[in-house]
C-alpha positions as CSV (number, residue, x, y, z in Angstrom):
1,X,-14.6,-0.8,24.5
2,X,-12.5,2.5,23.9
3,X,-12.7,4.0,20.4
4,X,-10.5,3.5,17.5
5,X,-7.9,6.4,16.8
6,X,-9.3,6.9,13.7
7,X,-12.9,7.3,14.7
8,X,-14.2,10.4,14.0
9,X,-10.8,11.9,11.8
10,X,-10.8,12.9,8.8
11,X,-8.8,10.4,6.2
12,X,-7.6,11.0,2.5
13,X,-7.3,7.8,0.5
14,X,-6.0,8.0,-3.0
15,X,-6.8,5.0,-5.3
16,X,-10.0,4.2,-3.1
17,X,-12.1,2.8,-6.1
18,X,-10.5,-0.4,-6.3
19,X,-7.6,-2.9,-4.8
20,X,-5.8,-2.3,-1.9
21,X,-7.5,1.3,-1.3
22,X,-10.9,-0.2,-1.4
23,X,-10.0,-2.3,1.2
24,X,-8.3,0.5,3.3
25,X,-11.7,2.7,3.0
26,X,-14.1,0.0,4.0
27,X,-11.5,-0.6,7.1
28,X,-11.6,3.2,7.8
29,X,-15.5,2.8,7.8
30,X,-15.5,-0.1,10.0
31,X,-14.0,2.0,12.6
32,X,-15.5,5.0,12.3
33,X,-13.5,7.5,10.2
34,X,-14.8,9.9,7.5
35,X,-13.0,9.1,4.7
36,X,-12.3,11.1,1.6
37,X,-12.0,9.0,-1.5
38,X,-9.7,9.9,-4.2
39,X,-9.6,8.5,-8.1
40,X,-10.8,8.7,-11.1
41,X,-13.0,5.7,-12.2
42,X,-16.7,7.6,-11.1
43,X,-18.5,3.7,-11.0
44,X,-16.0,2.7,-8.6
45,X,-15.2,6.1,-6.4
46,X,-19.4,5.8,-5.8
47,X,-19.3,2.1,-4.9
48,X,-16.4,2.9,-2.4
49,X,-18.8,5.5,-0.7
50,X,-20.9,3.6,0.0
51,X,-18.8,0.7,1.4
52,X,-18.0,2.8,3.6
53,X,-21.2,4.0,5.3
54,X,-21.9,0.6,5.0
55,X,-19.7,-0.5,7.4
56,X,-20.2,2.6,9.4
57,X,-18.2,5.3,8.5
58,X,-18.7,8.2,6.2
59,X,-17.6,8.4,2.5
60,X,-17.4,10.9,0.3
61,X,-16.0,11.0,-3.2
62,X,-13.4,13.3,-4.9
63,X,-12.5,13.0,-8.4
64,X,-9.0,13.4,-9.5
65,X,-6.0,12.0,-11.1
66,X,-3.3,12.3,-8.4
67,X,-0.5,12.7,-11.2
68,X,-2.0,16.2,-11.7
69,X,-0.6,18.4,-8.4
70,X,-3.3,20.7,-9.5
71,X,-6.3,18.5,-9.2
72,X,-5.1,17.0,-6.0
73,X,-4.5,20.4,-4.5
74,X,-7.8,21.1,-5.4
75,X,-9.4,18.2,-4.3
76,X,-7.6,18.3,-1.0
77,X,-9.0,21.9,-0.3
78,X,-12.4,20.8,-1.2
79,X,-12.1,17.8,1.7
80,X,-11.6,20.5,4.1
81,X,-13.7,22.6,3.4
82,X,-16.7,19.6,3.6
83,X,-15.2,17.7,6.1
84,X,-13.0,19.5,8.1
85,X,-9.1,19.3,8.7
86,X,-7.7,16.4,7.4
87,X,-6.1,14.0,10.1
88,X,-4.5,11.5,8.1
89,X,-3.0,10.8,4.2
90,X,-3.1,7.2,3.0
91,X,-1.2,7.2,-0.6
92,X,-2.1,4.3,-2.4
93,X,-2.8,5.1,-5.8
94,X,-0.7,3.6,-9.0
95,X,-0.6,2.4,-12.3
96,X,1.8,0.2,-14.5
97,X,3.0,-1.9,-17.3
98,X,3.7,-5.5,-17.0
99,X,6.5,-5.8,-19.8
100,X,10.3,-5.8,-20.8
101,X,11.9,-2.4,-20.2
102,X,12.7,-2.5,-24.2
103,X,8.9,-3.1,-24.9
104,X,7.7,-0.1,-22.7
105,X,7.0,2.9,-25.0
106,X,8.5,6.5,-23.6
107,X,5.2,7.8,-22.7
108,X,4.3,5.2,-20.9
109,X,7.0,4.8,-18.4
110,X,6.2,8.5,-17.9
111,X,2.7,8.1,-17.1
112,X,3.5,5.1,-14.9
113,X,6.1,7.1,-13.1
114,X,3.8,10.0,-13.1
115,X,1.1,8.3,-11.8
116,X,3.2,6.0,-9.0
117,X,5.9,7.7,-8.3
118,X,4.7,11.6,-8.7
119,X,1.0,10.9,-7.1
120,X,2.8,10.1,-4.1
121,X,5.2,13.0,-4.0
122,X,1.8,15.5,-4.8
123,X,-0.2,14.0,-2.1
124,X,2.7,14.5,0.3
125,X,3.0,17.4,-0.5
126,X,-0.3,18.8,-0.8
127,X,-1.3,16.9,3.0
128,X,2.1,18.9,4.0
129,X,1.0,22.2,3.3
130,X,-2.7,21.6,5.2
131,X,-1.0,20.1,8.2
132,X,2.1,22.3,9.1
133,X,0.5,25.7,9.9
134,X,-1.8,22.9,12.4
135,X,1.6,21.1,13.6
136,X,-0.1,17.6,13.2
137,X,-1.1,15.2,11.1
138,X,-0.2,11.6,9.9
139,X,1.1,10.7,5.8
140,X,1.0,7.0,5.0
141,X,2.9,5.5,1.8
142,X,1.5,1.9,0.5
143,X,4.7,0.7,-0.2
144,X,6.0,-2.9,-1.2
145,X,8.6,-5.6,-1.2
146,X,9.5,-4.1,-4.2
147,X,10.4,-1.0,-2.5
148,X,13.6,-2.9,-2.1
149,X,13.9,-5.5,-4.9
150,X,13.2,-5.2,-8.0
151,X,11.8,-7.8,-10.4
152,X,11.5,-8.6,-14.4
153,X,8.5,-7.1,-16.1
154,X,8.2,-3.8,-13.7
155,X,10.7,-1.9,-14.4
156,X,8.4,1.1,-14.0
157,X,6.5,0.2,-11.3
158,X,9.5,-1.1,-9.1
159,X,11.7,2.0,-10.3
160,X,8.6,4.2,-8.8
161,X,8.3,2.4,-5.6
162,X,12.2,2.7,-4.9
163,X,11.7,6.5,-5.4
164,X,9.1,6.7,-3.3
165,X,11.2,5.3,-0.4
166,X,13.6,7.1,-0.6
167,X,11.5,10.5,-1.4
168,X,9.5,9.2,2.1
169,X,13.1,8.9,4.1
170,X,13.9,12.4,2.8
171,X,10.9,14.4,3.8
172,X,10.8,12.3,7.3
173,X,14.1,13.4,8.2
174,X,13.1,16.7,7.7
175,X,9.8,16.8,9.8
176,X,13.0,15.0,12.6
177,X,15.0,18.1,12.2
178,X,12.1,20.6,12.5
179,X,11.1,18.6,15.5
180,X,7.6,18.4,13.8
181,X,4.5,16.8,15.1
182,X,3.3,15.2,11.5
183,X,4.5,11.6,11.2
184,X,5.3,10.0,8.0
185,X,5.5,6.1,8.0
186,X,5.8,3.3,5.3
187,X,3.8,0.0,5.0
188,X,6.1,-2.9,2.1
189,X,3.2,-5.0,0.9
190,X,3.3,-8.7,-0.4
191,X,1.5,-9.8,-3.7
192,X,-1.6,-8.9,-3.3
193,X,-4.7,-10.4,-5.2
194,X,-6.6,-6.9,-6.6
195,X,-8.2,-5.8,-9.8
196,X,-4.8,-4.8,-10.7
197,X,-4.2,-7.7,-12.9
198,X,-7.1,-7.2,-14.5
199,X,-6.9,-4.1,-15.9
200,X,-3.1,-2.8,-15.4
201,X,-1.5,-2.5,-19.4
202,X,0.2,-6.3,-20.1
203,X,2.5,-6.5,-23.2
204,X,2.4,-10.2,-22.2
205,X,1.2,-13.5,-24.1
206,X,-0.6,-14.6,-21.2
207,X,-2.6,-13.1,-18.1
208,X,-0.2,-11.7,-15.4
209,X,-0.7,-12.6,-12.0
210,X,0.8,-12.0,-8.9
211,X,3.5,-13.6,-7.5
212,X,3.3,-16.5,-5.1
213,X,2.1,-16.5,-2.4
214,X,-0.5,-14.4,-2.6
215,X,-2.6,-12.9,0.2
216,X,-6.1,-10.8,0.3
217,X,-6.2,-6.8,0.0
218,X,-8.1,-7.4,3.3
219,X,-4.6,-7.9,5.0
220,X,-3.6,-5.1,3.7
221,X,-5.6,-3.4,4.7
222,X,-5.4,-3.8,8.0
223,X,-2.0,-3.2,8.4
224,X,-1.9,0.0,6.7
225,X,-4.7,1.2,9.0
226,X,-3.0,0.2,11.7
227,X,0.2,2.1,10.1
228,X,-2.1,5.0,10.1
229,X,-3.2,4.5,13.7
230,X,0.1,3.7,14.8
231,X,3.0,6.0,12.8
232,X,5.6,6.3,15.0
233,X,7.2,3.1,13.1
234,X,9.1,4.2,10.3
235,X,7.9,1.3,8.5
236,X,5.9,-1.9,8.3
237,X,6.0,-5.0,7.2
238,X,3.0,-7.0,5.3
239,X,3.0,-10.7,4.7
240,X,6.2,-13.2,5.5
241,X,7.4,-13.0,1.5
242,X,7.3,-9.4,2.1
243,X,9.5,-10.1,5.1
244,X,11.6,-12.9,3.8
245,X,12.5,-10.9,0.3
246,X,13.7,-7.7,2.2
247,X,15.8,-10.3,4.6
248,X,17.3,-11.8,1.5
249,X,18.1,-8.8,-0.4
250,X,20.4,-7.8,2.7
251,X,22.0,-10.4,2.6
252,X,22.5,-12.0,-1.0
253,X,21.1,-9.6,-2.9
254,X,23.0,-11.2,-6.2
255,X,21.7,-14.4,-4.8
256,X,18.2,-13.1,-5.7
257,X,19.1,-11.4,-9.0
258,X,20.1,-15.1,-10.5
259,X,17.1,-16.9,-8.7
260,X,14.5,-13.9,-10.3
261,X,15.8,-14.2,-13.3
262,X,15.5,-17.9,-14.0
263,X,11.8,-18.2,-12.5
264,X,10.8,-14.3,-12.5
265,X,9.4,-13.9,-15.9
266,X,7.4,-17.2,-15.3
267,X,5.8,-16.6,-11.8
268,X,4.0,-13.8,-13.0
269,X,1.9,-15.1,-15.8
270,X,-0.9,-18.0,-15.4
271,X,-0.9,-20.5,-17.5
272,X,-4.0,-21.0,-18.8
273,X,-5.5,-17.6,-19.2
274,X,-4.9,-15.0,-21.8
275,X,-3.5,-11.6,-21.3
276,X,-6.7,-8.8,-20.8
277,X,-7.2,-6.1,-23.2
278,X,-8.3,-3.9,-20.5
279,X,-5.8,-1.2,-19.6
280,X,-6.0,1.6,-16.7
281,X,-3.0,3.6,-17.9
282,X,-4.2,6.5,-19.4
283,X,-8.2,6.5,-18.6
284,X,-9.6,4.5,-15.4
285,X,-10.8,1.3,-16.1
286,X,-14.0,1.1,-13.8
287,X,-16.2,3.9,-15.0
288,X,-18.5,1.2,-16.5
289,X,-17.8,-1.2,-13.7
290,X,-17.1,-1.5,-10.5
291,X,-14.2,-4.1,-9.4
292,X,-14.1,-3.9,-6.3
293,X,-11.2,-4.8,-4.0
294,X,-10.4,-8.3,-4.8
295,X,-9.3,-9.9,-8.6
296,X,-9.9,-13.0,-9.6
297,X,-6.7,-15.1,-7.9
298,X,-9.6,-15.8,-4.4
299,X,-9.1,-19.7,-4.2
300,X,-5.1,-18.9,-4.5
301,X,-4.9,-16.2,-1.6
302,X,-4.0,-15.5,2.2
303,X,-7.1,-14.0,4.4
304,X,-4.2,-13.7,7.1
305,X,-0.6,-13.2,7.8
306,X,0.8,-14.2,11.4
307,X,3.6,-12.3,10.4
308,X,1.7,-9.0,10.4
309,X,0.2,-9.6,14.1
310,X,4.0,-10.2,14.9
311,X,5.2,-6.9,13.5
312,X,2.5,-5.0,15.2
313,X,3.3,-6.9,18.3
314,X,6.8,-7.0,18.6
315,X,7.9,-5.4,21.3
316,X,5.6,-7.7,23.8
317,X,6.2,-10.4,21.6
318,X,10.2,-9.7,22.2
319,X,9.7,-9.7,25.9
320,X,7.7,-12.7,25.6
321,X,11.0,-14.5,24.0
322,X,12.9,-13.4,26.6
323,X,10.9,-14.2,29.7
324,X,10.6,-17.9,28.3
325,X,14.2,-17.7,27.3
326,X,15.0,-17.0,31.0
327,X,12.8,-19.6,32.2
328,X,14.1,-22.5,30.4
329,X,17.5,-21.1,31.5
330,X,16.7,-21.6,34.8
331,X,14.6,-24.6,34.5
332,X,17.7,-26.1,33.0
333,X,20.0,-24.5,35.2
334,X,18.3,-26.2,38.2
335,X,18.0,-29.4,36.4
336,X,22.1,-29.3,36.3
337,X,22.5,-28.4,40.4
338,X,20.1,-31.6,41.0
């Protein structure tokens, strides 16, 4: 069996302590990569490490809050020097506020946008710097549905990931016009059942969750490590919602404004739990503890996503359509003659 393309590079994760960028580092370790972990939560970073050696890799932790260009800079200069040029960039990183715009104090949309939107922008930048004087390299931004749509009660997180998008198309068409040999790709996520329901800041009367339906940061997982594997794609798509959303908003996008607004609100709280009074904001939330990858929504959530296979697949998967399109053309076509 040939090795994976990540075995052996060096990979930067940002928000590898819990969620989605857990997952994503103990994938890296599975095959083979030395991974760089980035956050801020010291319980959860060291958890993370070891995942990853765990399942075969090697792990090492970097501290840092990625809305701070400074610390990332600094972070990203320690990873080479330790583990050598980095290959590959995996943002993933965020924060947020699960309220009504009008409920969201000033400094906190600031911090959320800091932290989303901004971490993004300093990582890319920051990987940019290291990997043009090499003419290689591969950036990957954890994107989401809400890249595209935007929902009630996230204005700042779904403000953030629209930016990011369209910061990502930007700088893309810019390594196109230099003729450039670093990639830059983008992987839209469904709801995903992590930590972050547990301990992102809720203004709300009851527990938020995610939205229906709801699949496993495992999925992700794989499909932004195959993103990063694969980045010649200027983006991916995660989940069927994830694919059915971004279909819709093409096409009736005021359609989904009326239908998000009578069951929005209501989809994204449980009802029968009460809202946490843990909050990652402003300090990280798993210094004391470690949460791992997945929250508490297991018995509600995907393990797999057809749909994912498809996208990786699709061009054999097209000329699979066709070749059984032709068939039953003929098939039918000699059923007529007889």
């Amino acid at each position: 069996m040939s090795a994976h393309p990540l075995s052996g590079q060096v990979v930067v994760v940002t928000g590898a302590s819990g969620g989605v960028g857990r997952a994503v580092v103990r994938e890296l370790g599975a095959h083979g990569a030395n991974v760089a972990l980035i956050a801020r939560g010291t319980t959860g970073l060291g958890a993370a490490a070891v995942d990853v050696g765990v399942a075969g890799g090697v792990g090492q932790v970097y501290e840092a809050d990625v809305a701070d260009y400074e610390q990332v800079r600094q972070a990203a200069e320690r990873i080479e020097a330790e583990l050598g040029p980095i290959d590959v960039w995996i943002n993933v990183a965020f924060s947020s506020v699960f309220a009504r715009f009008t409920d969201v104090r000033p400094e906190e949309f600031e911090r959320t946008t800091a932290v989303t939107y901004l971490g993004y922008v300093w990582g890319t930048r920051v990987a940019l710097d290291l990997m043009r004087p090499r003419g290689r390299g591969t950036i990957v931004q954890t994107g989401s549905a809400l890249s595209y749509r935007g929902i009630p009660l996230q204005s700042a997180y779904c403000g953030a990931k629209h930016a990011i998008k369209g910061f990502t198309e930007s700088v893309r068409t810019e390594l196109l016009a230099e003729r450039s040999g670093i990639q830059i790709t983008m992987v839209q996520l469904p709801a995903v059942n992590t930590p972050q329901f547990d301990w992102v800041l809720s203004k709300l009367r009851r527990h938020p969750q995610p939205v229906p339906p709801i699949y496993q940061p495992e999925v992700a997982a794989r499909g932004i490590v195959y993103a990063a594997a694969h980045p010649e794609r200027k983006e991916y798509w995660v989940g069927v919602t994830t694919a059915a959303t971004l279909l819709a908003q093409r096409v009736a996008p005021a359609l989904v404004d009326r239908y998000l607004a009578r069951t929005g609100i209501e989809s994204q709280q449980t009802p029968d739990k009460p809202a946490s009074d843990v909050s990652n904001l402003w300090e990280p939330a798993d210094e004391a503890q470690d949460y791992g990858a997945r929250g508490s929504f297991d018995e509600r959530s995907h393990a797999r996503s057809p749909q994912l296979w498809l996208s990786q697949h699709r061009k054999p998967v097209a000329v699979a359509v066709a070749v059984g399109g032709a068939a039953a053309a003929l098939a039918l076509s000699l059923r007529t003659k007889s």
